[in-house]
N, C-alpha and C positions, 0 to 999 in steps of 0.2 A: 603471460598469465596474470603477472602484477597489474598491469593495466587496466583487463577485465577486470579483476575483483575488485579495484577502487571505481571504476566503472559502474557495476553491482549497488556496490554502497551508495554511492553521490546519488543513483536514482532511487532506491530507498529511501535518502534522505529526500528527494524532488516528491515522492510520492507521500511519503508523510508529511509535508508541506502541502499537498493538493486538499487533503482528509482536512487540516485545519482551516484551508483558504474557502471550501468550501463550505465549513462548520459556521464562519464568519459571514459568507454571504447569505447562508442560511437563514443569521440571527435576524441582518439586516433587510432579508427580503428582495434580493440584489439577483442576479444573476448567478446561476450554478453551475459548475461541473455536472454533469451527466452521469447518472451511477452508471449507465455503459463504460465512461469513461472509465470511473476511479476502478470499477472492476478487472478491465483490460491492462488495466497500470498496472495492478494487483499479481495478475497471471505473468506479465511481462519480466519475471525475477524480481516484482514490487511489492511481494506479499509481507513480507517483514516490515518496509514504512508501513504499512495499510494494516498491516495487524494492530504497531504501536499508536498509527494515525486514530485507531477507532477507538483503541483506548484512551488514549490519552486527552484527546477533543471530545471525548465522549460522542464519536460521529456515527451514524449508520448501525447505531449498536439493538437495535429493535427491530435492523429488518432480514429477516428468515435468509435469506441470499447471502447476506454478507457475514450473518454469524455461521455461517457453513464453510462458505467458499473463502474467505480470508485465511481463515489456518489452515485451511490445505494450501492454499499457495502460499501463505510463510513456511512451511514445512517441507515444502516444493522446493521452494528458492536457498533455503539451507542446506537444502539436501545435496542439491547440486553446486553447493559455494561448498561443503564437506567433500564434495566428491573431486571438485577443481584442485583442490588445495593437498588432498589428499595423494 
């Protein structure tokens, strides 16, 4: 169970690193992540990176999809690290 949830976390952390890496490519005009992508991350128990991701990078934070769908799957992925742990 230990496993899992540092598991959990490190990809949280992998997924809030994509929000920035992308925010970056963005600036520069480079190559991007796929909002399919970052969304899938998101659902995958990555919605906590992706909540902090879009905060924090100020990333994706204008578009209808993501100010919906991100806290339900941060809310998602707590719910069930509450409920592992519990």
């Amino acid at each position: 169970m230990e496993i899992l949830l540092y598991t959990i976390a490190v990809w949280n952390l992998i997924v809030f690193l994509m929000y920035g890496i992308d925010k970056l490519q963005a600036i520069k005009n480079k190559w991007r992540i796929s909002e399919k992508t970052l969304l899938i991350s998101a659902f995958l128990l990555g919605g906590v990176g992706a909540f902090f991701g879009m905060r924090i990078w100020r990333h994706k934070t204008q578009h209808k999809l993501f100010k919906v769908l991100i806290p339900l799957f941060a809310i998602l992925t707590i719910v069930l690290v509450w409920y592992m742990v519990k």
